[in-house]
MIDOSE-1310 file (N, C-alpha, C; in nm, 2 decimals, decimal comma, always signed):
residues 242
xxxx	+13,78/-2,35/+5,27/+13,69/-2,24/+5,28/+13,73/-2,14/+5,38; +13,76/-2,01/+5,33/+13,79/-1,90/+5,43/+13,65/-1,83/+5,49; +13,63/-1,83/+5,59/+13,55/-1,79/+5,71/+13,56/-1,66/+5,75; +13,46/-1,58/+5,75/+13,48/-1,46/+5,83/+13,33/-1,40/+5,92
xxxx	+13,33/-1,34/+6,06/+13,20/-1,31/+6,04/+13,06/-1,28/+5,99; +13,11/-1,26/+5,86/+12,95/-1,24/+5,80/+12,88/-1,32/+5,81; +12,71/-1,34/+5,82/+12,63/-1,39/+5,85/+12,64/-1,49/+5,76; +12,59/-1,62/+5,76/+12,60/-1,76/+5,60/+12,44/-1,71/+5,60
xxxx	+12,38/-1,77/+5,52/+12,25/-1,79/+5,47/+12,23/-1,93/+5,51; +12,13/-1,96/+5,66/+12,06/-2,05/+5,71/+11,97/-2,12/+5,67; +12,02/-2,27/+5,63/+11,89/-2,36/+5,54/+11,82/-2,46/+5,66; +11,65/-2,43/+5,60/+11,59/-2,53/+5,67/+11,62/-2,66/+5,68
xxxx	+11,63/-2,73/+5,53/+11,72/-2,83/+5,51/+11,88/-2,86/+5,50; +11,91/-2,83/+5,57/+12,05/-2,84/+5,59/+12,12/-2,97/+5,65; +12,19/-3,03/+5,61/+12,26/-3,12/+5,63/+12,32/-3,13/+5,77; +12,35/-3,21/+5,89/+12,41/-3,17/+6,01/+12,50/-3,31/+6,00
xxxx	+12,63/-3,23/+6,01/+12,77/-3,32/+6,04/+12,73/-3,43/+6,14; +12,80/-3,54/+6,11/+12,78/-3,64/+6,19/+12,86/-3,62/+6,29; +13,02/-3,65/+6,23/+13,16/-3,59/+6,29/+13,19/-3,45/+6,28; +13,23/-3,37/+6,43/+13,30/-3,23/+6,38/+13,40/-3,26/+6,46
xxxx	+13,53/-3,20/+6,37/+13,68/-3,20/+6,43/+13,72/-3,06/+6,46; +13,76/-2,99/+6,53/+13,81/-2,83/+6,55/+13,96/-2,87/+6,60; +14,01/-2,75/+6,56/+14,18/-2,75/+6,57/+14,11/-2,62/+6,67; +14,15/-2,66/+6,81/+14,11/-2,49/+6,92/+14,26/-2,41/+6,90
xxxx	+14,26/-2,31/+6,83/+14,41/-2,27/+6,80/+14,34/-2,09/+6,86; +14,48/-2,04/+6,90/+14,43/-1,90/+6,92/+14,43/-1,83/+7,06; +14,42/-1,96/+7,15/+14,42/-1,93/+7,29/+14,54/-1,80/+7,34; +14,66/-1,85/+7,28/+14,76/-1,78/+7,32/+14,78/-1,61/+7,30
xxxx	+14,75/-1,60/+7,18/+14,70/-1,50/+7,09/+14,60/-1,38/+7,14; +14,51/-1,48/+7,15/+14,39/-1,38/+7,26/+14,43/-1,36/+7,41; +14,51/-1,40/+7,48/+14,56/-1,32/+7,59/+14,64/-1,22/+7,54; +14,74/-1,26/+7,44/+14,85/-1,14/+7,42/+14,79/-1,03/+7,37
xxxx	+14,68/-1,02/+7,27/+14,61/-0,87/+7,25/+14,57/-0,81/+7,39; +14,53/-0,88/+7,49/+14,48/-0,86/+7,56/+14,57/-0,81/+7,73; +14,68/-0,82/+7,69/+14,78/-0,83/+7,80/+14,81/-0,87/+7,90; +14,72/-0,98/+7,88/+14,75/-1,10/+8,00/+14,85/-1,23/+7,93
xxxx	+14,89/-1,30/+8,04/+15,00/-1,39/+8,01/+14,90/-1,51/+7,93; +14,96/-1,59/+7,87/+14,95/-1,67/+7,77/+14,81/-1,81/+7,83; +14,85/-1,81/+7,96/+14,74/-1,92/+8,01/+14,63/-1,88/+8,07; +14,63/-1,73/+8,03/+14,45/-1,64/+8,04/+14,37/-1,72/+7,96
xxxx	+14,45/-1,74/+7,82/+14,42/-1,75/+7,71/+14,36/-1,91/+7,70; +14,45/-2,02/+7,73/+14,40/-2,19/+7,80/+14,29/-2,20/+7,86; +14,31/-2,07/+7,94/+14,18/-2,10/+8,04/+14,05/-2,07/+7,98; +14,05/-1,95/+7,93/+13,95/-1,90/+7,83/+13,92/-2,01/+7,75
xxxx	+13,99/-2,04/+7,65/+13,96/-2,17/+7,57/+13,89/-2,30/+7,62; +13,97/-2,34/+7,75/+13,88/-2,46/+7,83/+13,80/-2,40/+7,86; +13,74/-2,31/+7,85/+13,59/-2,25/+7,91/+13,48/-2,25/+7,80; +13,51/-2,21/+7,69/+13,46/-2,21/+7,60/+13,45/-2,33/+7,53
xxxx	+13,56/-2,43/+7,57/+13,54/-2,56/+7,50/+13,43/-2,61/+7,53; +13,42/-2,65/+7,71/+13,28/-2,72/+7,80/+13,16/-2,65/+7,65; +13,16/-2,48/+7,66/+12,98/-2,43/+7,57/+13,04/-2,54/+7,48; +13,10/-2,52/+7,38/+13,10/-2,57/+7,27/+13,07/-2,72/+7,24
xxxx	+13,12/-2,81/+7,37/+13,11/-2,93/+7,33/+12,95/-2,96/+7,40; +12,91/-2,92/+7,51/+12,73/-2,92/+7,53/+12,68/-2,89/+7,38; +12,68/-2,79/+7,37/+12,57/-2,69/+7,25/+12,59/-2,84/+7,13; +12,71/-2,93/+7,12/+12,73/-2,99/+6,99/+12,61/-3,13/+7,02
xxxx	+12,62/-3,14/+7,16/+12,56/-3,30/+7,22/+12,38/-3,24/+7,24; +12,39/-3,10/+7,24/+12,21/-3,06/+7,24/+12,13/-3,07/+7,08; +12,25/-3,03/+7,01/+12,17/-3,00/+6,81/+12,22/-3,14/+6,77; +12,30/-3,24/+6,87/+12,25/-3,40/+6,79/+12,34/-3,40/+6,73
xxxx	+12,51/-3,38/+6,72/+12,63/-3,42/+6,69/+12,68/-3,55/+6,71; +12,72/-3,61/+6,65/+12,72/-3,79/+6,71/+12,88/-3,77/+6,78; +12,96/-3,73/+6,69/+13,11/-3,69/+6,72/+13,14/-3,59/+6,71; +13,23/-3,54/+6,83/+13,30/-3,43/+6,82/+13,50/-3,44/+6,88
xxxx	+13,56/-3,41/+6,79/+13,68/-3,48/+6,82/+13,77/-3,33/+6,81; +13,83/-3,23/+6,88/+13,89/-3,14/+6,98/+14,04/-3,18/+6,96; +14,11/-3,13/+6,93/+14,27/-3,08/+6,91/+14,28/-2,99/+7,05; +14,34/-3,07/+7,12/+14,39/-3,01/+7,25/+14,53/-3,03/+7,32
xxxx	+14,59/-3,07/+7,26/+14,74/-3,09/+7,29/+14,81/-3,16/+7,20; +14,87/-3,08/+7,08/+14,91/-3,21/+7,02/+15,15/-3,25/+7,01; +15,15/-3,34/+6,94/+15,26/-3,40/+7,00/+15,37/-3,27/+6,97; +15,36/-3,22/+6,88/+15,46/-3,10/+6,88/+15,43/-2,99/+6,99
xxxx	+15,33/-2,98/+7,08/+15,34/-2,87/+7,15/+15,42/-2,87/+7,30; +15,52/-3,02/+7,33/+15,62/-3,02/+7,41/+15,71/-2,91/+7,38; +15,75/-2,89/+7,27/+15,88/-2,79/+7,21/+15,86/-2,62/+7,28; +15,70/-2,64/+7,36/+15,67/-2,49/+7,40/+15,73/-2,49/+7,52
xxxx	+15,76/-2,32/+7,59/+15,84/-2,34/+7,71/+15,80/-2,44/+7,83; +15,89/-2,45/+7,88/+15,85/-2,61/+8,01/+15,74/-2,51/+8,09; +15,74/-2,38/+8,13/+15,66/-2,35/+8,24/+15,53/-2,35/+8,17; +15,49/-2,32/+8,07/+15,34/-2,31/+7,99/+15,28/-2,48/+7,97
xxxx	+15,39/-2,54/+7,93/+15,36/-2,72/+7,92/+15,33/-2,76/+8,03; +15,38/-2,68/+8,19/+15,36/-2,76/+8,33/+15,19/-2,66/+8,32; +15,19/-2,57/+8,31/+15,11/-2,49/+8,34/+14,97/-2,53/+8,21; +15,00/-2,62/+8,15/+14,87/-2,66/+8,06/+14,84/-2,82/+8,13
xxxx	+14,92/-2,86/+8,19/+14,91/-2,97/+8,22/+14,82/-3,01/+8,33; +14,89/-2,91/+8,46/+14,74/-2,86/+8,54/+14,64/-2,80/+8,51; +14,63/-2,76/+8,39/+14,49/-2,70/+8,35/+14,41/-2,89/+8,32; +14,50/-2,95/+8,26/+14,43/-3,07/+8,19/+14,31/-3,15/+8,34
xxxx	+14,42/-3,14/+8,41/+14,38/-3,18/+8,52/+14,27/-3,16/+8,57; +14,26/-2,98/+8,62/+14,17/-2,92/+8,65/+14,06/-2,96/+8,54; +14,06/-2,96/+8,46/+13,93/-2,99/+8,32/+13,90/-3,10/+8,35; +13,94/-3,23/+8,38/+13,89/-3,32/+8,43/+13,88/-3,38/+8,57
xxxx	+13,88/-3,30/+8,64/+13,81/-3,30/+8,79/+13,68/-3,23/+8,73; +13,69/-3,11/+8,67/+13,56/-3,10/+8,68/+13,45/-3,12/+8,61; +13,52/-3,19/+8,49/+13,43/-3,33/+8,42/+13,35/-3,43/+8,47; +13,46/-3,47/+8,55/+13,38/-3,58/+8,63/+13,33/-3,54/+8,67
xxxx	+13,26/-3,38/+8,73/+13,19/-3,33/+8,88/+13,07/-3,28/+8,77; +13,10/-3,18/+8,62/+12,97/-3,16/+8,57/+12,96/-3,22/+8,46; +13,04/-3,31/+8,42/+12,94/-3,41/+8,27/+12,88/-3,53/+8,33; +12,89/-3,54/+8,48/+12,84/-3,68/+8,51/+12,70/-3,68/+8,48
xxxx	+12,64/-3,56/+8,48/+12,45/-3,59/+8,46/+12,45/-3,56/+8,31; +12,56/-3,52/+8,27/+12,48/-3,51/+8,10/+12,56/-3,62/+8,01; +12,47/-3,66/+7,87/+12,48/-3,77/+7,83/+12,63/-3,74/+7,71; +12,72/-3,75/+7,79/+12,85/-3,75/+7,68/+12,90/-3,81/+7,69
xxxx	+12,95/-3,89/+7,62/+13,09/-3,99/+7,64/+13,21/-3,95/+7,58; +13,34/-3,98/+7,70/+13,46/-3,90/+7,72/+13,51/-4,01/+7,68; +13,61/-3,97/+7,50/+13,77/-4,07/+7,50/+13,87/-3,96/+7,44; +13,98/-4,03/+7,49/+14,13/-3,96/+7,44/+14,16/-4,03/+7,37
xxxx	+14,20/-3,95/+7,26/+14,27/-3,99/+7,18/+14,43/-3,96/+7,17; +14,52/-4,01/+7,14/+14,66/-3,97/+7,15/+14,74/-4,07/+7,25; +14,84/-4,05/+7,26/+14,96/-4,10/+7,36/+14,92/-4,09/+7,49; +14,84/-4,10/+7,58/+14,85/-4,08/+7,66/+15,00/-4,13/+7,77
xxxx	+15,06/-4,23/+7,76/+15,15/-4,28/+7,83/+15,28/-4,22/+7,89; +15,29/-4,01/+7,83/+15,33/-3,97/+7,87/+15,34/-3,84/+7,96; +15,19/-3,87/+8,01/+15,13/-3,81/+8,10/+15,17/-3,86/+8,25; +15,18/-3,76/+8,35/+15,16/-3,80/+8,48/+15,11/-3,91/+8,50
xxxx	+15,15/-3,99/+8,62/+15,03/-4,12/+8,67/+14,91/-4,03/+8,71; +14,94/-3,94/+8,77/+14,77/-3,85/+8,82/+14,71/-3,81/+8,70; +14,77/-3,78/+8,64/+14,67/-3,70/+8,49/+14,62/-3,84/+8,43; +14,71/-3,93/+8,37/+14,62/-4,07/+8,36/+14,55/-4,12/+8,44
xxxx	+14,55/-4,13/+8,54/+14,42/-4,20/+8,64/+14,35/-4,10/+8,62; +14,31/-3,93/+8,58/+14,22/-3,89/+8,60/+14,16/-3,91/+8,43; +14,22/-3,95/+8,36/+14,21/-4,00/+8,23/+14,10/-4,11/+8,22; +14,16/-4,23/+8,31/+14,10/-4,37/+8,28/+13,96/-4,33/+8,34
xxxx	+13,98/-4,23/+8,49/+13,85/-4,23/+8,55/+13,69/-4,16/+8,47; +13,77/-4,07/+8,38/+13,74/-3,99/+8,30/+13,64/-4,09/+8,21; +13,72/-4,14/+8,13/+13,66/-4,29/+8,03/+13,54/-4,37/+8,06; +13,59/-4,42/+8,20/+13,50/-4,52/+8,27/+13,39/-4,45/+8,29
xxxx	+13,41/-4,33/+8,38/+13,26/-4,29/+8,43/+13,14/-4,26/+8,34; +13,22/-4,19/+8,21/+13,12/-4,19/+8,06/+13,08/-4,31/+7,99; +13,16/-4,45/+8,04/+13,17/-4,54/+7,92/+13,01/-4,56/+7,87; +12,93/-4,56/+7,96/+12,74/-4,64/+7,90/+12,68/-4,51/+7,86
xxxx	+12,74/-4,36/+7,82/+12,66/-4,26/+7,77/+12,67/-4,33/+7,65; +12,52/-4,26/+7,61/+12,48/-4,28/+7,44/+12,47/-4,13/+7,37; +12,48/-4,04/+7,42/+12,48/-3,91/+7,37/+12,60/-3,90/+7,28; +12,63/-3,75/+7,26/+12,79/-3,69/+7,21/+12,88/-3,80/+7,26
xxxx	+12,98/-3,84/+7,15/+13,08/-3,88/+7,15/+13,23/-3,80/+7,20; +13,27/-3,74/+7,33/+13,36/-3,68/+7,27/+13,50/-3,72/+7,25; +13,60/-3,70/+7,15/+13,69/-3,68/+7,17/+13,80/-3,59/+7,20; +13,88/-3,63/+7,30/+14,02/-3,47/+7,30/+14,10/-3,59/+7,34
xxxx	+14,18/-3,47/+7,17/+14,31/-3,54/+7,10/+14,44/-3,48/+7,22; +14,51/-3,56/+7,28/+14,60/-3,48/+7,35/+14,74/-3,57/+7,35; +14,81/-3,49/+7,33/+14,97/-3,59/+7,26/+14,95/-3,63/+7,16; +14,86/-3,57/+7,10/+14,82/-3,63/+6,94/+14,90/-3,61/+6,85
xxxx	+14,93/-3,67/+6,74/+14,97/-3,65/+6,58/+14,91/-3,74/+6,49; +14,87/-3,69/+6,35/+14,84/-3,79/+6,26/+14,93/-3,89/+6,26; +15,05/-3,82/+6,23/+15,14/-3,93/+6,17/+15,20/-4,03/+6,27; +15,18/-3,98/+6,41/+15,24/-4,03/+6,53/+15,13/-4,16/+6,53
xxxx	+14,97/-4,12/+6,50/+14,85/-4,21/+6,50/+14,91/-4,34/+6,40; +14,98/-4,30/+6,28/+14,96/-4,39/+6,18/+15,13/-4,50/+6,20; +15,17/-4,41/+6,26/+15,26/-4,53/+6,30/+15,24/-4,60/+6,45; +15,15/-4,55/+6,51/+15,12/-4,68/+6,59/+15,06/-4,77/+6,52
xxxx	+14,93/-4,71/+6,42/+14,90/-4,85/+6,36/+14,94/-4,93/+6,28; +14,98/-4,87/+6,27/+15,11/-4,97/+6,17/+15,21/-5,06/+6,24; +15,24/-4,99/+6,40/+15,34/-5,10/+6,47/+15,23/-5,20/+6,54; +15,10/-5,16/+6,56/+15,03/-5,25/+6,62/+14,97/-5,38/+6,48
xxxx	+15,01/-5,34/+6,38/+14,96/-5,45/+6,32/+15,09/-5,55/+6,27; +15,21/-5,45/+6,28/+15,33/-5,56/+6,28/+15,26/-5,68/+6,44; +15,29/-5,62/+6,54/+15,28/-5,68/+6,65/+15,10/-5,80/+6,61; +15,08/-5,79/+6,56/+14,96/-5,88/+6,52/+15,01/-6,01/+6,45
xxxx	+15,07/-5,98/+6,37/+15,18/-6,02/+6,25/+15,06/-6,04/+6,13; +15,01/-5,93/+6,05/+14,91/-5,94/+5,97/+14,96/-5,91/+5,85; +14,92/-6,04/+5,73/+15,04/-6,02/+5,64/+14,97/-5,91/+5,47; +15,03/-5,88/+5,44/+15,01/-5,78/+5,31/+14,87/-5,86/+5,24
xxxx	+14,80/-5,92/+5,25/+14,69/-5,95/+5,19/+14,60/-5,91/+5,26; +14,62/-5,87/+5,41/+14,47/-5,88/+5,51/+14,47/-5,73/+5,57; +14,58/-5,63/+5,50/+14,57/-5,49/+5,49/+14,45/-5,45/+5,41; +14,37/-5,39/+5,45/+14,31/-5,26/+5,40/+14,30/-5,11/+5,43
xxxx	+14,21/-5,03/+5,33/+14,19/-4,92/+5,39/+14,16/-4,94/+5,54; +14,02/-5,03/+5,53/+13,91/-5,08/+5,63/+14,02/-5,12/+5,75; +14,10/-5,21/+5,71/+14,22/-5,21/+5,79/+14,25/-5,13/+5,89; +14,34/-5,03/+5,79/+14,45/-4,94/+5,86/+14,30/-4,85/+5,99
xxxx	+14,23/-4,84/+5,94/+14,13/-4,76/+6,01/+14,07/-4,85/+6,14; +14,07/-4,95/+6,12/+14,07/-5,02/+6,29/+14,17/-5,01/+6,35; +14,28/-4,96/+6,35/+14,39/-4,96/+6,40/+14,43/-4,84/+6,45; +14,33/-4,73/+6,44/+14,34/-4,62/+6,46/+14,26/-4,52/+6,60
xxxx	+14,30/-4,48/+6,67/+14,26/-4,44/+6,79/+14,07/-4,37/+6,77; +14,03/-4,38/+6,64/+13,93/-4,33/+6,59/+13,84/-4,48/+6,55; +13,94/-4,63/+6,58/+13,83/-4,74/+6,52/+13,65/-4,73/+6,57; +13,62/-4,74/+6,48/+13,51/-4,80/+6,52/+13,39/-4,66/+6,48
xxxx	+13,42/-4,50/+6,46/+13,37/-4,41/+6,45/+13,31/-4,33/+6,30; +13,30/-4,26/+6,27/+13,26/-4,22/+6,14/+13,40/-4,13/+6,13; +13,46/-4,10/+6,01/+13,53/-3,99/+5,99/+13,47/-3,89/+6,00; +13,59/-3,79/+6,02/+13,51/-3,62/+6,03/+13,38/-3,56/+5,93
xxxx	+13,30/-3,54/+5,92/+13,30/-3,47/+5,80/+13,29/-3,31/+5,81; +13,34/-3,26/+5,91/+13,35/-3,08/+5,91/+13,47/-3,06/+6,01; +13,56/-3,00/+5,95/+13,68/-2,95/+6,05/+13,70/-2,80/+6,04; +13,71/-2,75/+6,18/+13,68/-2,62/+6,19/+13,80/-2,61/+6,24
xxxx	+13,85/-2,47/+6,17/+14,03/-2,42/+6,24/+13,97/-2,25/+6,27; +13,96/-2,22/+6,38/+13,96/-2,03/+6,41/+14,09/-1,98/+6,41; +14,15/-1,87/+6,43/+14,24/-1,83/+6,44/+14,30/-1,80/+6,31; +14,28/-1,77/+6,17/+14,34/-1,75/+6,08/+14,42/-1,83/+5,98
xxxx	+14,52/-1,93/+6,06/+14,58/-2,01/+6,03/+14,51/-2,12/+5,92; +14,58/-2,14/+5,82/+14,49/-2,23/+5,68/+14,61/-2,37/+5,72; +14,62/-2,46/+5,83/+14,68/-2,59/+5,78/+14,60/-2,67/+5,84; +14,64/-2,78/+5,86/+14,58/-2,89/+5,93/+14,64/-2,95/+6,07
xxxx	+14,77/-2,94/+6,06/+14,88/-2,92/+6,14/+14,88/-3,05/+6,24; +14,86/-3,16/+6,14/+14,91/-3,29/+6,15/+14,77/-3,36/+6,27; +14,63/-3,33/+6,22/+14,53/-3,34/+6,29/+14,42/-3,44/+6,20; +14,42/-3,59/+6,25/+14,29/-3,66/+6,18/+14,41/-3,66/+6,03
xxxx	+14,53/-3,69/+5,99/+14,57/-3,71/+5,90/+14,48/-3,82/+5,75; +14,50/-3,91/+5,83/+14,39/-4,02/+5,76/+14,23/-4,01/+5,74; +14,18/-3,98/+5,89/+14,03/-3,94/+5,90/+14,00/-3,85/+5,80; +14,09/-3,77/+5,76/+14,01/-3,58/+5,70/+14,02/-3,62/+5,55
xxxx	+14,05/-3,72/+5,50/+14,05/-3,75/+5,38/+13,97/-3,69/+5,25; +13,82/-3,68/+5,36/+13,74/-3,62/+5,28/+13,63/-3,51/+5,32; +13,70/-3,46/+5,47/+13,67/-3,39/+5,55/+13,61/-3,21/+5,44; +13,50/-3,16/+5,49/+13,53/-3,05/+5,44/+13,57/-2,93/+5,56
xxxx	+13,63/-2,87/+5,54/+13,74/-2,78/+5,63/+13,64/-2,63/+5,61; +13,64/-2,59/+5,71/+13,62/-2,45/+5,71/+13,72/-2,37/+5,85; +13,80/-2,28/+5,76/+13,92/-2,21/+5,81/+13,85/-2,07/+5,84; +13,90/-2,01/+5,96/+13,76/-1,86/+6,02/+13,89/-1,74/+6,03
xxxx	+13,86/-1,64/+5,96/+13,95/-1,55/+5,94/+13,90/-1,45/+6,08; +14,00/-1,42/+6,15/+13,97/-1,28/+6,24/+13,87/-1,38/+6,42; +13,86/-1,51/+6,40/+13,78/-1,59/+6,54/+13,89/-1,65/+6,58; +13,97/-1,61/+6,73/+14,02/-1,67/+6,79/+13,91/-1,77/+6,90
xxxx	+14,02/-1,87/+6,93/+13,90/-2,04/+6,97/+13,83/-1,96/+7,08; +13,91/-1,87/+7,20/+13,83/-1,88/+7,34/+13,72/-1,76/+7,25; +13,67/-1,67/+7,14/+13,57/-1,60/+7,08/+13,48/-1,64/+7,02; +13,51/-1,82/+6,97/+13,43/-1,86/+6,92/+13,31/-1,91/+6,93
xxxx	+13,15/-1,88/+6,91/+13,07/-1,89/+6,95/+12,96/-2,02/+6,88; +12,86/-2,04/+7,00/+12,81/-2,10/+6,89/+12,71/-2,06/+6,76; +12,71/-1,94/+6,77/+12,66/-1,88/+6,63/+12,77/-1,90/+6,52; +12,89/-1,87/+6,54/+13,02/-1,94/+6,47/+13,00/-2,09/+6,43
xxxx	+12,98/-2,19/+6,54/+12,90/-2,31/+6,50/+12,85/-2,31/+6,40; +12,70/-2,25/+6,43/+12,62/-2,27/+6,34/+12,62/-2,23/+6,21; +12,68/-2,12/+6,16/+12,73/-2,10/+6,00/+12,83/-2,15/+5,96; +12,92/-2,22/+6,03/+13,01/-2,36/+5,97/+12,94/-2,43/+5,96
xxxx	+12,86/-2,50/+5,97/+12,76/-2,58/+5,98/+12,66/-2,59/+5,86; +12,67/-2,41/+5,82/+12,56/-2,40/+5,76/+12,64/-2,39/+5,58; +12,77/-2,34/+5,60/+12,85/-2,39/+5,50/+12,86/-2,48/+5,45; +12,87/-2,61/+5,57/+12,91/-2,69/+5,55/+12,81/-2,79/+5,48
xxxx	+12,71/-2,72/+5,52/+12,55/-2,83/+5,44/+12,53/-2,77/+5,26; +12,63/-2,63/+5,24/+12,57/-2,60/+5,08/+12,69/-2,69/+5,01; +12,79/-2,72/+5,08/+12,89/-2,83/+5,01/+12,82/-2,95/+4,93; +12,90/-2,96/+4,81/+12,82/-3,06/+4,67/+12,99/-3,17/+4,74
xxxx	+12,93/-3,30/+4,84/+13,06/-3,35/+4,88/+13,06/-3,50/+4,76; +13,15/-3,54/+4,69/+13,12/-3,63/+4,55/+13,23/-3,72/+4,60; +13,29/-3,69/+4,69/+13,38/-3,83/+4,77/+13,46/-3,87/+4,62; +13,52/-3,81/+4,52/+13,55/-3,85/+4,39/+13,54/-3,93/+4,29
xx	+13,36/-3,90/+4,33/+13,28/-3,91/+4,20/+13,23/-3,77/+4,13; +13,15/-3,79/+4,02/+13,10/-3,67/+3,95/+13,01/-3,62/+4,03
């Protein structure tokens, strides 16, 4: 579905995603129109992310799973990768300082293991201190890949030694940095870009996507929210049936 500001038509009964997945793409982009360096644009984005992921745990989102670093974005220059890395940081110091009174629970998803020992411990501390919220689920995918996901689970079930009869779908999906959660059912990309770009490979299965023409992520509002949202409830979803 291509997106663009025009208003959607707001239903009373409207459907609300259980899971929403967003690819935050655009950050970079929106500093360069703007003539600032490239991590104006990160910062903006981690600012907007905090509205975005409250506003999702206030309208009663169960999951919200966040594309925030994923395994291809090492290949970017070393000084923007050191310089997002301290941002990660900075995001969670001040996680722990302002999500501690609200009810969200914080997991990562992705590799973490090739992160700093400080960015991990601010990781694990991150986990723990949310683990007994019952609110918003969140996740931020960071050293993420689908396919990077599906071959861990796949090496984690060699290392099991589980033999070809005790695979399943149900399977492969406990094995996955997502066990135990609902799949997506709304994935939101701003920034123009129509791919998926190797995000919830497995999960999106039957995801419905809405792509936003002309909304870079740090612009994105929650009125933007809300008519993805509101698209996403006139969706006839038949999972491949009639």
């Amino acid at each position: 579905m291509f997106f663009s500001k025009k208003k959607a038509a707001r239903s009373a009964d409207r459907v609300l995603p259980v899971h929403i997945g967003i690819i935050m793409d655009g950050n970079g982009r929106w500093a360069q129109k703007r003539g600032l360096p490239r991590m104006a644009g990160h910062r903006a984005g981690a600012q907007n992310f905090r509205v975005i992921t409250r506003y999702c745990n206030k309208i009663g989102i169960k999951y919200l799973t966040v594309y925030a670093f994923s395994t291809e974005n090492w290949s970017r220059p070393k000084e923007e990768v050191d310089a997002l890395m301290k941002l990660f940081g900075e995001y969670l110091e001040e996680a722990l300082r302002d999500f501690r009174d609200e009810n969200i629970r914080t997991r990562f998803i992705g590799d973490v293991s090739a992160f700093s020992d400080e960015l991990r411990a601010l990781i694990e501390e991150t986990e723990e201190l949310s683990s007994d919220k019952t609110g918003l689920v969140l996740n931020i995918a960071m050293n993420y890949g689908g396919r990077a996901e599906l071959v861990s689970a796949v090496k984690k079930m060699a290392e099991d030694k589980l033999s070809p009869s005790e695979i399943s779908e149900e399977t492969v999906s406990q094995y996955l940095y997502t066990a135990g959660q609902a799949d997506p059912d709304l994935i939101i990309r701003p920034s123009g870009e129509y791919r998926t770009s190797n995000f919830l490979l497995w999960q999106s299965a039957y995801s419905e996507y809405v792509f936003m023409d002309n909304i870079l992520w740090p612009d994105f509002t929650t009125d933007d929210l809300e008519r993805a949202i509101d698209i996403y409830s006139q969706r006839n979803r038949r999972f491949g049936g009639v």
